[in-house]
C-alpha positions as CSV (number, residue, x, y, z in Angstrom):
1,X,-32.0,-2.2,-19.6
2,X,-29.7,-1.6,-16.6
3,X,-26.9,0.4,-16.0
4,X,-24.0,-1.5,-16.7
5,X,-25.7,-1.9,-20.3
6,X,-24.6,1.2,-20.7
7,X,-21.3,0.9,-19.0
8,X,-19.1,2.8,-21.8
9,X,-21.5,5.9,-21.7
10,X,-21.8,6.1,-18.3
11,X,-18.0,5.5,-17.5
12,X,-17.8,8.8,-19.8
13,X,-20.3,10.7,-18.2
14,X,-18.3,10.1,-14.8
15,X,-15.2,11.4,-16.2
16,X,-16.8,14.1,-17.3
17,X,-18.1,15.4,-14.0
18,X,-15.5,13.8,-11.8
19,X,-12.4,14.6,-14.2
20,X,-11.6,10.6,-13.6
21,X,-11.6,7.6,-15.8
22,X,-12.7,5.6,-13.0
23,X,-15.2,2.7,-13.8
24,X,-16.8,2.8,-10.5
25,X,-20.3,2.9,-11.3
26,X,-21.6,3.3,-7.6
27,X,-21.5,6.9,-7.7
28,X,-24.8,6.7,-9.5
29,X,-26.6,5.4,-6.6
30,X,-25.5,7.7,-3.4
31,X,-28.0,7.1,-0.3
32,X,-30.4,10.2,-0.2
33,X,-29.6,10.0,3.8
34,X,-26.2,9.6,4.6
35,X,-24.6,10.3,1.2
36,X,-23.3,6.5,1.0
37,X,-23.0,4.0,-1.9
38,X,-23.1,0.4,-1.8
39,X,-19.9,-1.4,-0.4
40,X,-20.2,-4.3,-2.7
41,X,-22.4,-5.3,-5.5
42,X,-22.2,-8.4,-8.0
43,X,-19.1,-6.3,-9.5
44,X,-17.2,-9.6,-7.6
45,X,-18.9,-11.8,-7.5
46,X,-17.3,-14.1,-9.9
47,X,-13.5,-13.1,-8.7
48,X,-11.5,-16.9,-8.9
49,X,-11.4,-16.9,-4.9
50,X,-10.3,-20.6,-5.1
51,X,-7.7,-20.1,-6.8
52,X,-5.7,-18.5,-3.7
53,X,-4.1,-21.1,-1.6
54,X,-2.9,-20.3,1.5
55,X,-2.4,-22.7,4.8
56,X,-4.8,-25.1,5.9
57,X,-7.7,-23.6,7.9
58,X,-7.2,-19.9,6.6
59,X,-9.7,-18.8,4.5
60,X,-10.5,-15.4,1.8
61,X,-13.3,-13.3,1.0
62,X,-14.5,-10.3,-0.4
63,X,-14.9,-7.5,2.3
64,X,-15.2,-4.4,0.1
65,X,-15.4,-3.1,-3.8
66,X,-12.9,-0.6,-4.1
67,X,-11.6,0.5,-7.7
68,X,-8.0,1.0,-7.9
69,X,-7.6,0.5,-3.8
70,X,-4.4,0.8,-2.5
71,X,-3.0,2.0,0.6
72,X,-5.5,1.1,3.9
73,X,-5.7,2.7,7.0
74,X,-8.3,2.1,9.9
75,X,-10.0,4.7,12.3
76,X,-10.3,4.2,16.3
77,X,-14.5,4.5,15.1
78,X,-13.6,1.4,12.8
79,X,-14.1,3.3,9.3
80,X,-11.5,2.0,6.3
81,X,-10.2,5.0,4.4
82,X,-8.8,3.7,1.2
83,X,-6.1,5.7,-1.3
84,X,-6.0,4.9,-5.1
85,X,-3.5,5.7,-7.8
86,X,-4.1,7.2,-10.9
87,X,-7.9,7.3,-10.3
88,X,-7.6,10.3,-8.3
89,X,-10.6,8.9,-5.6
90,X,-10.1,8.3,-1.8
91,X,-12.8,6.5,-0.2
92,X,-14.4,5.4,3.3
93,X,-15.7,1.8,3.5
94,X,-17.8,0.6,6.6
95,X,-19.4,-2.7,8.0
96,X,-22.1,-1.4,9.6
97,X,-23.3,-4.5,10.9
98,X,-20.4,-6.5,11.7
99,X,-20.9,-9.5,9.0
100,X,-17.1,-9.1,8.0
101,X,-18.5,-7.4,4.6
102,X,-18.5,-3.9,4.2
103,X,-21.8,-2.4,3.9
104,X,-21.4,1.6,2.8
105,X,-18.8,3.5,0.7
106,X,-18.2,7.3,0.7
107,X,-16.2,9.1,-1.6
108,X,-13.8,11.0,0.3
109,X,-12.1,13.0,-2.4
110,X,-11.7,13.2,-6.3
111,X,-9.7,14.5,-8.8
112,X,-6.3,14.2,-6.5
113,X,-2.9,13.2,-8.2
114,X,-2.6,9.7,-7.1
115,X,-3.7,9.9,-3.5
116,X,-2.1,6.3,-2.8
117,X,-1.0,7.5,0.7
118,X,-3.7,7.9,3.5
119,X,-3.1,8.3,7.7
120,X,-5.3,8.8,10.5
121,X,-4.2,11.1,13.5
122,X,-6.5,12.9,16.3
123,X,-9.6,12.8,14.2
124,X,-8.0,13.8,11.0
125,X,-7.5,12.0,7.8
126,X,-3.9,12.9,6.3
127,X,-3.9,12.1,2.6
128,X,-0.4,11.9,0.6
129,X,-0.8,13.2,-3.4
130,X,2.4,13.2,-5.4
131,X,4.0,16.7,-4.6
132,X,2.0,17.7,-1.0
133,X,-0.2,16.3,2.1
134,X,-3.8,17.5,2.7
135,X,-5.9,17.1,6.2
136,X,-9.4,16.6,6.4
137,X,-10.4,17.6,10.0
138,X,-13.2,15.7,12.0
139,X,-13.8,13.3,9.2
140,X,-15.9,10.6,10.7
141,X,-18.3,13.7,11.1
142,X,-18.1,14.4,7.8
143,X,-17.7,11.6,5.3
144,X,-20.8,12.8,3.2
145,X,-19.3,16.1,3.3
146,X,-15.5,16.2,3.9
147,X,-15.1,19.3,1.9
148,X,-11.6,20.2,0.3
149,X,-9.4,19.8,3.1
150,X,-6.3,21.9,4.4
151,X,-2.9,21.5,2.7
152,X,-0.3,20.9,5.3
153,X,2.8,20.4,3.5
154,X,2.9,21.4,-0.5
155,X,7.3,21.3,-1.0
156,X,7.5,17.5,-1.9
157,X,9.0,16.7,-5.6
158,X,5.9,16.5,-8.5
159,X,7.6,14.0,-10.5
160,X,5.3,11.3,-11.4
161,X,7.5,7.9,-11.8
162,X,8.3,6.7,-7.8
163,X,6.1,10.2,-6.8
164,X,2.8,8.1,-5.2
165,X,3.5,7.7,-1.4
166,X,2.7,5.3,1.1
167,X,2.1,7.5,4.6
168,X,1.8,6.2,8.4
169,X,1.5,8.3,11.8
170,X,5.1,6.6,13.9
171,X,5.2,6.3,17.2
172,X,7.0,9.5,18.0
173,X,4.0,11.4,16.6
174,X,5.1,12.3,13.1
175,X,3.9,11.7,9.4
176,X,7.1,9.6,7.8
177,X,6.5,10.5,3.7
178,X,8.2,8.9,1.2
179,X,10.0,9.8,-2.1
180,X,11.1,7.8,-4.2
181,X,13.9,8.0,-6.8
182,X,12.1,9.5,-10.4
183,X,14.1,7.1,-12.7
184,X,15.0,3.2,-12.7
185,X,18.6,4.2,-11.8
186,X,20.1,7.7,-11.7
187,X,21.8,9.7,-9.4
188,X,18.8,11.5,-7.4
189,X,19.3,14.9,-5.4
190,X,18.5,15.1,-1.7
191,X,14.7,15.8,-2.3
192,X,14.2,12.2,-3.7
193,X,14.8,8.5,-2.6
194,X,14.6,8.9,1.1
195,X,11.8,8.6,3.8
196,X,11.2,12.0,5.3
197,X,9.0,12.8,8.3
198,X,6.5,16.5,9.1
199,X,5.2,17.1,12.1
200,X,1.4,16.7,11.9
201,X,0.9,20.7,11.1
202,X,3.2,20.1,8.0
203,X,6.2,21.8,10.0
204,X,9.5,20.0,11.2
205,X,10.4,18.5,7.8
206,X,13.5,16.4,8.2
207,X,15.1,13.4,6.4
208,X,14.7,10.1,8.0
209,X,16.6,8.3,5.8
210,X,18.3,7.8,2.6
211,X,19.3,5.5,-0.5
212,X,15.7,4.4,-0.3
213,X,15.3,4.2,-4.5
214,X,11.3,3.7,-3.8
215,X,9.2,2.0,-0.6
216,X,5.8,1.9,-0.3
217,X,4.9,0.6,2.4
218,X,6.7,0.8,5.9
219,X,5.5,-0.4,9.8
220,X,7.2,-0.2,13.0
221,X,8.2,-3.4,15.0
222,X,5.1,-3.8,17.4
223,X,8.0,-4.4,20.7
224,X,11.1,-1.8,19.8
225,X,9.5,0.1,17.8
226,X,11.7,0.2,14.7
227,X,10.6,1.2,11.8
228,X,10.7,-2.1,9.0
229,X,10.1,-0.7,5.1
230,X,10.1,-2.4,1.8
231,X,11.8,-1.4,-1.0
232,X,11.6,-1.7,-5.0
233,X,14.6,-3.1,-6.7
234,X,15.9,-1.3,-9.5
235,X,15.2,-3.1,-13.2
236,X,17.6,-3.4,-16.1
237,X,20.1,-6.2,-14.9
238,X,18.1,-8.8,-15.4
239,X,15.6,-12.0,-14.4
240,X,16.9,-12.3,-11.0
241,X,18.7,-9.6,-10.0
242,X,18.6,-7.2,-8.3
243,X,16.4,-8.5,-5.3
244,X,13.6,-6.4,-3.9
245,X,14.5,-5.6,-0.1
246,X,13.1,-6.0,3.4
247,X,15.0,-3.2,5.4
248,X,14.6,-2.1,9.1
249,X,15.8,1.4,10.6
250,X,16.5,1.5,14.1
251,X,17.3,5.1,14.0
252,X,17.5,8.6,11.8
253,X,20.1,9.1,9.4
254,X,20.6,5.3,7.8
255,X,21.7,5.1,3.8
256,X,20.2,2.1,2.2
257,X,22.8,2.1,-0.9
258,X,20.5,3.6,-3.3
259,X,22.2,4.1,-6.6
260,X,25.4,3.0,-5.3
261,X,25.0,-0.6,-4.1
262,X,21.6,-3.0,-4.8
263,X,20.3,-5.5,-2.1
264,X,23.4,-5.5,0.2
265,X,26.0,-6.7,-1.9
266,X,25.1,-6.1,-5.3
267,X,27.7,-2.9,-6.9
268,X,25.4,-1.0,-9.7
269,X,27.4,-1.2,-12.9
270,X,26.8,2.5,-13.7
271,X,27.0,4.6,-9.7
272,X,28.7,1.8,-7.6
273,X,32.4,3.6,-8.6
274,X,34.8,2.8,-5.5
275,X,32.3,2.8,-3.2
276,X,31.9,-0.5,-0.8
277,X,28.9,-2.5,0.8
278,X,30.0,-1.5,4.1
279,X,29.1,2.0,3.5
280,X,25.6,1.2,3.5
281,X,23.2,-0.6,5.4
282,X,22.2,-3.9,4.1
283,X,18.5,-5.3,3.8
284,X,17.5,-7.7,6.5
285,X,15.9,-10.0,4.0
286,X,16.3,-10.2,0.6
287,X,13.0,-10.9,-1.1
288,X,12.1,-11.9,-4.8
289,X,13.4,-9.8,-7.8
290,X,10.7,-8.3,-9.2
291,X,8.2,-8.9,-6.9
292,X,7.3,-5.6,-6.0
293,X,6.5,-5.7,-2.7
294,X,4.5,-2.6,-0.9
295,X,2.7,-2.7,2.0
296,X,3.5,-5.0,4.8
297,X,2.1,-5.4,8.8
298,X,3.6,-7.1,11.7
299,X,0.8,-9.3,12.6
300,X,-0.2,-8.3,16.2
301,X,-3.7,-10.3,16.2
302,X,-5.0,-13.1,18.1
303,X,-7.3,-14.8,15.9
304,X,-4.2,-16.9,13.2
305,X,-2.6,-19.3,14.9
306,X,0.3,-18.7,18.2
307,X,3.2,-18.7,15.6
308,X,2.1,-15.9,13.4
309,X,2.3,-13.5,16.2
310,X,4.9,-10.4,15.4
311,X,5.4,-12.4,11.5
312,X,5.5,-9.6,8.9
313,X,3.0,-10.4,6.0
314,X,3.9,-8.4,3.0
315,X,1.8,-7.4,-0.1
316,X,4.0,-8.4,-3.3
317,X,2.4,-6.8,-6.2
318,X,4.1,-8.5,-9.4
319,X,6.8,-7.7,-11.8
320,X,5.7,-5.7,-14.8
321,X,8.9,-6.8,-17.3
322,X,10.2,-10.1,-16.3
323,X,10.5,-12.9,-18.6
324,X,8.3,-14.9,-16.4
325,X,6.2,-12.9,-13.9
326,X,6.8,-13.4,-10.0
327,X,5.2,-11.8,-7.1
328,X,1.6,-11.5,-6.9
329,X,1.3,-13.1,-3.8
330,X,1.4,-12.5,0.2
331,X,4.5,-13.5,1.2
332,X,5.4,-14.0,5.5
333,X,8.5,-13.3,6.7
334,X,9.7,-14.8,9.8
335,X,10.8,-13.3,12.8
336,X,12.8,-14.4,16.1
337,X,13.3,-11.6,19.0
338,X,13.5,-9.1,15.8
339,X,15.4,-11.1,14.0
340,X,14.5,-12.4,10.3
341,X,14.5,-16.5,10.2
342,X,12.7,-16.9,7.0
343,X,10.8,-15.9,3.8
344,X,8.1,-18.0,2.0
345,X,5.1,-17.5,0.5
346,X,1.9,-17.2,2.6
347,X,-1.2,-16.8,-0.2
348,X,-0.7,-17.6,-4.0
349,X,-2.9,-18.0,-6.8
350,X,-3.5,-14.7,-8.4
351,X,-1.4,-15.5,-11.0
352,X,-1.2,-18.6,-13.4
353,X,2.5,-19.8,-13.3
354,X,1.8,-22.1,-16.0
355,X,-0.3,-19.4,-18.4
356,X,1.4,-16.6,-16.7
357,X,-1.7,-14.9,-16.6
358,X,-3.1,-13.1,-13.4
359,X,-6.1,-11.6,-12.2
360,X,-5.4,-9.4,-9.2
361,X,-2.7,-7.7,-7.9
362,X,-2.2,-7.3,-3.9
363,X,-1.3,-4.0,-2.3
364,X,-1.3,-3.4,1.3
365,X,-2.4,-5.3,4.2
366,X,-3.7,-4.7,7.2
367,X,-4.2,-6.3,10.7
368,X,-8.2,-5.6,11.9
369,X,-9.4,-5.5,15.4
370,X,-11.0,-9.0,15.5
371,X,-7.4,-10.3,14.2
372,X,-8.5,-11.3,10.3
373,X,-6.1,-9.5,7.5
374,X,-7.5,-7.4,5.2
375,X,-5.3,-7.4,1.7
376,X,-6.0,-4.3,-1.1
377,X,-6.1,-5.2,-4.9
378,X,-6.0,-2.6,-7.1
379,X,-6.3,-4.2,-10.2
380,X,-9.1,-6.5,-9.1
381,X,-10.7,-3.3,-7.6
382,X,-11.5,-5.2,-4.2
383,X,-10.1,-5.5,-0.6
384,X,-10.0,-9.2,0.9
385,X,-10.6,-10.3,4.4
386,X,-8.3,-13.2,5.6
387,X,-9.7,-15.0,8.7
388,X,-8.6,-18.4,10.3
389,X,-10.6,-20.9,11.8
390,X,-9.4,-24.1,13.0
């Protein structure tokens, strides 16, 4: 009898050494050499693939097993490190022999408080828990043995609700951290529902911007270098509204309306008082109520077609209490000379509009080197690759 016979005891037997409830069974068969486990196993091999439509001549596969993944970010040296949630593991994925499949997993770290966030800068890998930001130095050298990493900035907030953080190195050199706001609606104080940045020591903490209830996921325009965020509409008003927001700040010091005013124009029944739209800045697309959406990449490839270049794809990850689900999909935004000229759906099917049942969840996304996509599923426990071939 194998091991996944004995799936519940061994799931156990992991959370006792590792303090998770993780059902990553890989950790049972490390490499004696490099410390490494298998990348992927039969754990997805029957995942509904066909089911995803997209357009004609694009096409999905499974590039890497990854339970819970979340946030992505790739090294110059071409390893993935990969954030969870509630799992508490960070992992490095590799293809060592460039089949487009990921051939060897390390775990990174364990027992963190959902370490969605994850950067690379100068070597280091910068991972983002809910209340403080740790650097593992050297870490290509090290991925059997990372050890515990340095703490570089402990002061952020330790609520859990909006607490897990998306992080990303900007172009002027510092960490931008999130916060979000720890309630569906509320009043929050200055520590909360804003983008902050650090210097990459942990020093120079500053406020970027504010009335940000909760994004995770944010990218800077690949030209003027803006930075472009998502953020999570508040629930509690209904179906179809508020909408879910594509936002771009050009500069430090923006309010995005947060609790005041919803999706540009939209007064909250509860904070928006005398307070007017003009006081705040308004999204630059309005996406789906509901929908979630998190991570997101200008696509800077050469591999999808001419038109997709400088198009934002964005990771929707699904409603969790509408009447009738939405999100769940890759959705492409549209750009002209910065400029948004259109939203739409990119690649569908991991949900059933007609049962309304689904069987992943997209997270982040992330442009590769060759110019294929890779897309994060945490509740599939996979990352895709997304290549084009005419």
């Amino acid at each position: 009898m194998n091991l996944i016979s004995y799936k519940p005891i061994a799931v156990a037997l992991l959370a006792l050494i590792t303090g998770s409830n993780s059902t990553d069974l890989t950790f049972f068969s490390k490499n004696p050499v490099d410390g490494s486990i298998p990348a992927i196993t039969q754990a997805s091999a029957d995942l509904p693939l066909d089911k995803i439509k997209m357009p004609a001549g694009f096409s999905i596969s499974v590039f890497a097993e990854v339970q819970g993944a979340r946030s992505m970010v790739m090294s110059p040296e071409g390893t993935l490190y990969v954030g969870t949630q509630r799992s508490g593991f960070v992992y490095a994925v590799t293809d060592v022999d460039g089949d487009h499949k990921a051939d060897k997993k390390w775990v990174i770290a364990q027992g963190m408080n959902n370490p969605n966030g994850v950067a690379i800068k100068n070597g280091s890998l910068y991972v983002a828990e809910i209340s403080k930001v740790t650097k593992f130095a050297n870490i290509e050298s090290n991925l059997a043995n990372p050890g515990k990493g340095e703490v570089i900035f402990d002061k952020f907030p330790t609520e859990w609700p909006h607490g897990w953080k998306y992080i990303a190195f900007g172009p002027d050199g510092k960490l931008y951290v999130p916060v979000g706001a720890p309630f569906n609606i509320g009043m929050p104080d200055e520590r909360h529902a804003a983008i902050f940045r650090i210097n990459d020591d942990g020093t120079g903490y500053e406020t970027f911007a504010s009335g940000v209830r909760n994004t995770v996921g944010f990218t800077w325009h690949p030209t003027s270098k803006e930075l472009w965020f998502t953020d999570n509409g508040r629930d509690q008003m209904g179906d179809d509204v508020p909408f879910c927001e594509l936002n771009t700040a050009p500069k430090a010091g923006m309010h995005f309306g947060f609790p005041y005013f919803h999706s540009g124009t939209i007064k909250d029944p509860q904070f928006g008082g005398d307070h007017q739209a003009s006081e705040f800045t308004a999204p630059v697309q309005n996406l789906g109520a509901h929908v979630a959406p998190l991570g997101l990449k200008f696509y800077t490839g050469k591999m999808f077609p001419a038109e997709y270049k400088d198009q934002i794809f964005i990771a929707e990850h699904g409603s969790w209490n509408r009447s009738k689900k939405s999100g769940y999909k890759v959705s492409l935004v549209n750009t002209v000379k910065g400029k948004v000229a259109g939203y739409k759906p990119f690649a569908t099917g991991w949900l059933d509009d007609d049962t309304q049942e689904m069987w992943g969840r997209p997270v982040d996304v992330l442009v590769l080197a060759d110019g294929s996509m890779l897309v994060s599923d945490d509740f599939a426990g996979v990352i895709y690759r997304i290549s084009y071939k005419k």
